[in-house]
C-alpha positions in Angstrom: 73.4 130.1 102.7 74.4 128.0 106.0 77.3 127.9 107.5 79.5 124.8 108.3 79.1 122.9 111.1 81.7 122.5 113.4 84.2 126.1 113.3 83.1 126.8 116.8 85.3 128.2 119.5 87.9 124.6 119.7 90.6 125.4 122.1 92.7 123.5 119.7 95.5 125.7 117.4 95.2 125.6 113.8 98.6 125.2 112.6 98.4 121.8 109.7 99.1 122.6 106.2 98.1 120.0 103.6 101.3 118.1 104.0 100.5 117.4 107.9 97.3 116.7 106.4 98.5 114.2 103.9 100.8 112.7 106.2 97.7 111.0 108.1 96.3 110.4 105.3 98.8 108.5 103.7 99.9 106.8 107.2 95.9 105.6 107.6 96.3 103.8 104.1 100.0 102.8 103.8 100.6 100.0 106.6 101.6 96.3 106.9 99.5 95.2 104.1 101.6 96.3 101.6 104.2 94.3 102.7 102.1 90.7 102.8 99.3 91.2 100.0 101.9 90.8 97.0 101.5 87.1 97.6 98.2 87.1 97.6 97.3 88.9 94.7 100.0 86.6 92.6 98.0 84.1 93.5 94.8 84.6 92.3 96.1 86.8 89.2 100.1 86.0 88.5 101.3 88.9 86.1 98.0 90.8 86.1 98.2 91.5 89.5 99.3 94.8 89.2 96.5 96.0 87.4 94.3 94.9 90.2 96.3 97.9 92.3 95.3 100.5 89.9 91.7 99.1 89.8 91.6 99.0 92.9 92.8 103.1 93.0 89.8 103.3 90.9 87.3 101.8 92.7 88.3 104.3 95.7 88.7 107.3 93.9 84.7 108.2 93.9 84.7 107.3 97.5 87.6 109.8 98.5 86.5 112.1 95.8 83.1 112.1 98.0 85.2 112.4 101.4 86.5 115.5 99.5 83.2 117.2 98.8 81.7 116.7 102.4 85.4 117.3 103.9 84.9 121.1 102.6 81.7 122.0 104.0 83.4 121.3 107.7 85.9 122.9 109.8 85.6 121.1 113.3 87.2 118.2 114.9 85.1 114.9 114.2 85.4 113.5 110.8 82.7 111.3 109.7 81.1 112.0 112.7 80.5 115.5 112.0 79.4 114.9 108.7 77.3 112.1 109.8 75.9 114.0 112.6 74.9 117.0 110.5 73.0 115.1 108.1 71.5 112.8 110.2 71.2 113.6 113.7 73.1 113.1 116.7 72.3 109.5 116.9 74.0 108.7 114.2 76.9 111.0 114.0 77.5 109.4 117.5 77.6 105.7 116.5 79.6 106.7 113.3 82.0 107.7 116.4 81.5 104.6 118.2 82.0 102.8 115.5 85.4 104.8 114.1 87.1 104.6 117.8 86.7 101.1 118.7 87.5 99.8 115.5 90.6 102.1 115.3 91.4 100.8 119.3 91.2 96.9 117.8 93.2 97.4 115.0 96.1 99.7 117.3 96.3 96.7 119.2 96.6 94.4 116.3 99.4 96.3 114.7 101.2 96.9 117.6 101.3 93.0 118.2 102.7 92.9 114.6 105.3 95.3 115.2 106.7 93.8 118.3 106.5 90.4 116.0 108.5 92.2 113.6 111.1 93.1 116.2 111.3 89.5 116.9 112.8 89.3 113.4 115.9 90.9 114.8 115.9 89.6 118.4 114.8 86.6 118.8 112.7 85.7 121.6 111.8 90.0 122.4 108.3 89.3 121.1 107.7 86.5 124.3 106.8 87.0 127.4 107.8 89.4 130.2 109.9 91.3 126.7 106.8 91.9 124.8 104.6 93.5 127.6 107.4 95.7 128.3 107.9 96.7 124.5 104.1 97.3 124.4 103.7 99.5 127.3 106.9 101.2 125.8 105.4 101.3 122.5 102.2 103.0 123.5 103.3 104.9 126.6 105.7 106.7 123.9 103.5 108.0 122.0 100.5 108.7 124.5 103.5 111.2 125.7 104.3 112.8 122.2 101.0 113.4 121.5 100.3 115.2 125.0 103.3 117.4 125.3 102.3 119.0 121.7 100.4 118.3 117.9 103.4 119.7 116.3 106.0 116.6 117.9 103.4 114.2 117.0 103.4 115.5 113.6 107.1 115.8 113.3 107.4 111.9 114.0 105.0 110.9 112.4 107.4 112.8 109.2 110.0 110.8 110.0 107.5 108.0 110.5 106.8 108.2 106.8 110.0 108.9 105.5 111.0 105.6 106.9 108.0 103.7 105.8 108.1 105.1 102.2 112.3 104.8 101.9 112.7 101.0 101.7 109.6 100.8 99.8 111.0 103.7 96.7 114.1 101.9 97.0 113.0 98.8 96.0 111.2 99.8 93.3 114.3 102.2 91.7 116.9 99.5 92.1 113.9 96.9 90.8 113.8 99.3 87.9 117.4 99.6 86.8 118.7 96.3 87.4 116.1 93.7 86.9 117.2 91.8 84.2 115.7 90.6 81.1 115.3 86.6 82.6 113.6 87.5 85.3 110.5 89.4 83.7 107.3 86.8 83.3 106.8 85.0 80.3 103.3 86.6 78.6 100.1 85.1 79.9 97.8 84.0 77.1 94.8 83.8 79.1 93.5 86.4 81.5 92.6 85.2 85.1 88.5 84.0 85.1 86.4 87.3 86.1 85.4 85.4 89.6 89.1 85.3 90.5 89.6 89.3 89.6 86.4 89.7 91.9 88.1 88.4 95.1 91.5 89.5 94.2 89.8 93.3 93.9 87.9 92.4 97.3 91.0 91.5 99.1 93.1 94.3 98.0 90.7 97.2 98.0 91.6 96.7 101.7 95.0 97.9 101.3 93.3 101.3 100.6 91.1 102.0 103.3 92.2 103.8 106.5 92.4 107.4 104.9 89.2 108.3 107.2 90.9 108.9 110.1 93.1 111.9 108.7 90.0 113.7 108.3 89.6 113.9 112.0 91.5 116.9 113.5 90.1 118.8 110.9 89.4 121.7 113.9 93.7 122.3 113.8 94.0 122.3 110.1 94.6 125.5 108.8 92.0 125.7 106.0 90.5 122.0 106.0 87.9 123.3 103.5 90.8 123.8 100.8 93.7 121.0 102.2 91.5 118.4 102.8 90.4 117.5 99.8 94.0 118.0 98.0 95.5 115.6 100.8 93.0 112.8 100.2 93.6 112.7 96.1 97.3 113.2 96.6 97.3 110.3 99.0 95.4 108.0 97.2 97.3 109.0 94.1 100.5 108.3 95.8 99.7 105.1 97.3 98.2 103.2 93.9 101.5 104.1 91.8 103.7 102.7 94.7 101.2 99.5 95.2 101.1 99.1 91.3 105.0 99.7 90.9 105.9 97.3 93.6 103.6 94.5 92.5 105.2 95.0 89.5 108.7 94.2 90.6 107.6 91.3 92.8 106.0 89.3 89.8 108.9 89.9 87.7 112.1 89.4 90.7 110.0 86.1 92.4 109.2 83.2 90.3 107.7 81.9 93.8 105.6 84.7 94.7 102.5 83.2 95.3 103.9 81.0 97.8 106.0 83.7 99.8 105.9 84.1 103.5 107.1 87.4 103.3 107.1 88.3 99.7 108.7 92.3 99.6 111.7 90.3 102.2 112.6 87.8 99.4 112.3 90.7 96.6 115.0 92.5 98.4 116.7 89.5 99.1 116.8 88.9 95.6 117.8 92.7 94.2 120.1 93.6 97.2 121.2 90.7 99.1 120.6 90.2 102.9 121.3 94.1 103.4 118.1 94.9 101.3 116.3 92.2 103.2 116.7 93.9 106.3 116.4 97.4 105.0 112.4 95.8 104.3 112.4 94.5 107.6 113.3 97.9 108.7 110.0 98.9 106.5 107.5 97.2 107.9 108.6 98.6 111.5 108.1 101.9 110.1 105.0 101.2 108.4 103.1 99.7 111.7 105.1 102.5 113.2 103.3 105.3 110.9 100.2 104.3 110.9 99.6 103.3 114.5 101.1 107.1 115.2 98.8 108.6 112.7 96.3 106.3 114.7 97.5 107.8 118.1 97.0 111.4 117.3 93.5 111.0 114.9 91.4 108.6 117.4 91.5 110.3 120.5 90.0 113.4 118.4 86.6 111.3 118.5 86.2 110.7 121.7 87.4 114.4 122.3 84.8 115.1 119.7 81.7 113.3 121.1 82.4 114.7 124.9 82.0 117.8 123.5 78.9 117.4 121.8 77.7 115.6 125.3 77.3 112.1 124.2 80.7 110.6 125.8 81.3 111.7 130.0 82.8 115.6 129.7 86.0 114.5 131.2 87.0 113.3 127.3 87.1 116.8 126.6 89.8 118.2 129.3 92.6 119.8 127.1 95.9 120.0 128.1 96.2 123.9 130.0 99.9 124.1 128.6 100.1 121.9 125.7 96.7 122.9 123.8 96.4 119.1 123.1 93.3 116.2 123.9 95.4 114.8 126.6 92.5 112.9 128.8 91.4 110.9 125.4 94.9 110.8 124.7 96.0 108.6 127.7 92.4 107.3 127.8 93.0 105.9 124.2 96.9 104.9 125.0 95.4 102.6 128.2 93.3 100.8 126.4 94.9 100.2 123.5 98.1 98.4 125.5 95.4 96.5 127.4 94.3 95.3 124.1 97.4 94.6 122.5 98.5 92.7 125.6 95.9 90.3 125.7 95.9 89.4 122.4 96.5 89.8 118.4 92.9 90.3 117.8 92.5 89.2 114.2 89.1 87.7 114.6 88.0 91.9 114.8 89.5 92.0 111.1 86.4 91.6 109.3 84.1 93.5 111.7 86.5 96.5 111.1 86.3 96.3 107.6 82.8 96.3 107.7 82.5 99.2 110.0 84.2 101.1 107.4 82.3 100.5 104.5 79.4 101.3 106.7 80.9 104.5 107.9 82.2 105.1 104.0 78.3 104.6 102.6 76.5 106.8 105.6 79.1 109.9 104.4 78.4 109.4 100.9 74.6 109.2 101.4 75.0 112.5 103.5 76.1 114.2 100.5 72.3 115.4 99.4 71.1 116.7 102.5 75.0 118.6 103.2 74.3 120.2 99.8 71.1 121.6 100.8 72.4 122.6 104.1 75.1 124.3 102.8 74.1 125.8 99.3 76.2 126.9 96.4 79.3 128.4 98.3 82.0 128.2 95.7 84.5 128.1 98.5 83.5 124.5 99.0 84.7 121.5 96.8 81.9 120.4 94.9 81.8 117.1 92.9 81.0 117.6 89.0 78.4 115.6 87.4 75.4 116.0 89.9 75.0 112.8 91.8 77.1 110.2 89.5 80.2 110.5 91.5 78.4 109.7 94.5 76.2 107.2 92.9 79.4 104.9 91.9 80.9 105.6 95.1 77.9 104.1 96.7 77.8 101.1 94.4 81.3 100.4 95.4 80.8 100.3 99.2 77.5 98.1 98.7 79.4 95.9 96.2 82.0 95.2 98.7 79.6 94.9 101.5 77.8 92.3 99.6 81.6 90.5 100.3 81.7 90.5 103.8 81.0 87.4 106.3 77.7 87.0 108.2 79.6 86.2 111.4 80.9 90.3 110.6 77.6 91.1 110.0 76.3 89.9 113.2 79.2 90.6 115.3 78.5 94.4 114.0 75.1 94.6 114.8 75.8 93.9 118.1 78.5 96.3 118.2 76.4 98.4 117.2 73.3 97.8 119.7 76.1 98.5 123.0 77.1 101.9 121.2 73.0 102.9 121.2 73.0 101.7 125.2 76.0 103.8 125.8 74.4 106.8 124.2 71.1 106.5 125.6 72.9 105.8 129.0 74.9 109.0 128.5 71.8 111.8 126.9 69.7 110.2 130.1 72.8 111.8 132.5 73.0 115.0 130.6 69.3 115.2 130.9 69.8 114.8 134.9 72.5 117.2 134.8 70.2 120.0 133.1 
């Protein structure tokens, strides 16, 4: 029997338990969307809606019940690209990288934008100008600095990073509970929405769920990844299709208007609690960005850390902090680039490539699955899948189904994403070969 790939000698502490683990889990998964899909899914589906949530749980569970097989056999830094890398060469675990960081860096940028947007909500006129470059640098230079000076204050924020993201939303959804009244629950729908509106309702949503792959990434300071990881992935997943469901729920039955909302889980509030409750939501969506661009902060620069290590990125990715045991080169790297991004724009049109890269990265780790199980063998220490290959079968299914959803202009804006990541590798093994 092999060992895992990946417990080397990493000068980074172990010190996570499952709930640090679940923490950027749940912050990957649980951002803005929340907060604007209600609408959306009203449209297409009015009072079914909610059931879309839970199918849409569904559809993910054999994807993260995958990510929890191949999390187990693995105790390094790198994620997806460790598993990649393992069952398919270096080539491939390295533009599973490429692909995870930059798409990571685009949508940082992106939800930074929205947060300072958000604060705009409250001051009027911050999110312009001179005051929204400042915010931004503030913004990222904050937490470039709490993730250098040590991985337990970035994990502590991020707790209270959560704890305000998750409040306003639980509170919503108790208060919806005990004091919506009769009048305003729906009237019974005698048809069910046409199966070609479900379809893109399911394809829209789904994307509320993604995001958990970048809690799998500092796997290396976990303190038994083989065992946590998989707990924190269900548990997360778990946690985030009850609150979805529950608060899709409410919104149908509080907002006759839903479809039509600007800012749907605002009005709910608005309705339930009065202006109070509408800024308490306000005050959500802050912590939401907040969370996950955090969670972002601390898991990305792990794969560039990652790759320098395995001598596919320039060494100097690698340097770790002599006082603070932490990445801090990719860390400020990562914090640079991101506030260059988010200052020249919002960067929406990267939305579907993003999406894309996921599904890609979600299908290459569930197609790694046979070859890690030979690799590996029968160690009952790991988390194996029951039922042979189905699991991993419908997982698959899923990703190609939802691929099979996804522009061509993503498509071909990926591909030649793709083709710069193979330059830049080839560019860097050419140096190391030099070098040696």
């Amino acid at each position: 029997m092999k060992t895992d790939i990946g417990q080397g000698d990493e000068p980074l502490p172990r010190q996570f338990s499952v709930i640090a683990l679940w923490l950027l889990v749940i912050n990957g998964i649980i951002g803005a969307g929340i907060f604007g899909v209600p609408a959306r899914a009203a449209e297409l589906l009015g009072a079914y809606s909610p059931i879309a949530f839970v199918l849409c749980g569904l559809l993910m569970l054999p994807i993260m019940l995958c990510f929890g097989e191949v999390s187990s056999y693995f105790r390094g830094t790198g994620g997806p690209i460790l598993y990649t890398r393992a069952a398919f060469g270096s080539i491939v675990g390295f533009q599973t990288g490429w692909t995870f960081y930059v798409a990571r860096t685009m949508a940082f940028a992106a939800n930074i934008n929205l947060l300072v947007s958000t604060l705009g909500y409250f001051v009027p006129g911050i999110d312009k100008g001179a005051s929204r470059l400042a915010i931004l640098f503030l913004i990222c230079a904050s937490l470039v600095w709490v993730n250098v000076i040590g991985a337990r204050q970035a994990m502590r924020s991020l707790g209270v990073l959560t704890v305000l993201k998750m409040l306003p939303l639980v509170a919503l959804v108790a208060v919806g509970i005990w004091n919506v009244p009769a009048e305003f629950l729906p009237a019974p729908q005698v048809l069910a929405p046409a199966v070609s509106e479900w379809g893109t309702a399911l394809i829209i949503l789904v994307y509320a769920f993604v995001g958990f792959e970048s809690g799998l990434v500092p796997a290396a300071e976990a303190r038994d990844p083989q065992r946590d990881m998989p707990r924190a992935l269900i548990l997360a997943l778990v946690v985030a299709t009850l609150l979805y469901g529950l608060v899709q729920a409410l919104s149908v039955a509080v907002l006759p208007d839903l479809a039509s909302s600007k800012r749907p889980l605002v009005d709910v509030a608005a309705v339930l609690m009065g202006p109070a409750g509408a800024a308490l939501v306000m005050a959500g969506v802050i912590a939401s960005v907040g969370g996950n661009v955090a969670g972002a902060m601390f898991s990305t620069p792990r794969a560039s850390y990652m790759l320098a290590r395995e001598g596919t990125l320039p060494q100097w990715f690698a340097g770790v902090h002599p006082r603070y045991k932490t990445p801090s080169r990719s860390v400020i790297f990562f914090g640079v680039a991101c506030f260059a991004l988010a200052a020249y724009g919002s960067f929406a049109w990267l939305a579907g490539m993003s999406v894309l890269s996921r599904l890609l990265i979600y299908l290459l780790c569930i197609a790694a699955i046979p070859r890690l199980r030979g690799k590996f063998g029968e160690d009952k220490a790991r988390f194996h899948l029951p039922g042979g290959y189905l699991i991993p079968i419908c997982g698959a299914a899923v990703c190609v189904w939802l691929l099979s959803q996804v522009s061509l202009d993503a498509v071909m804006s990926t591909a030649l994403f793709l083709a710069v990541g193979t330059v830049l590798y080839l560019l860097a093994r050419r140096e190391q070969a030099r070098n040696n």
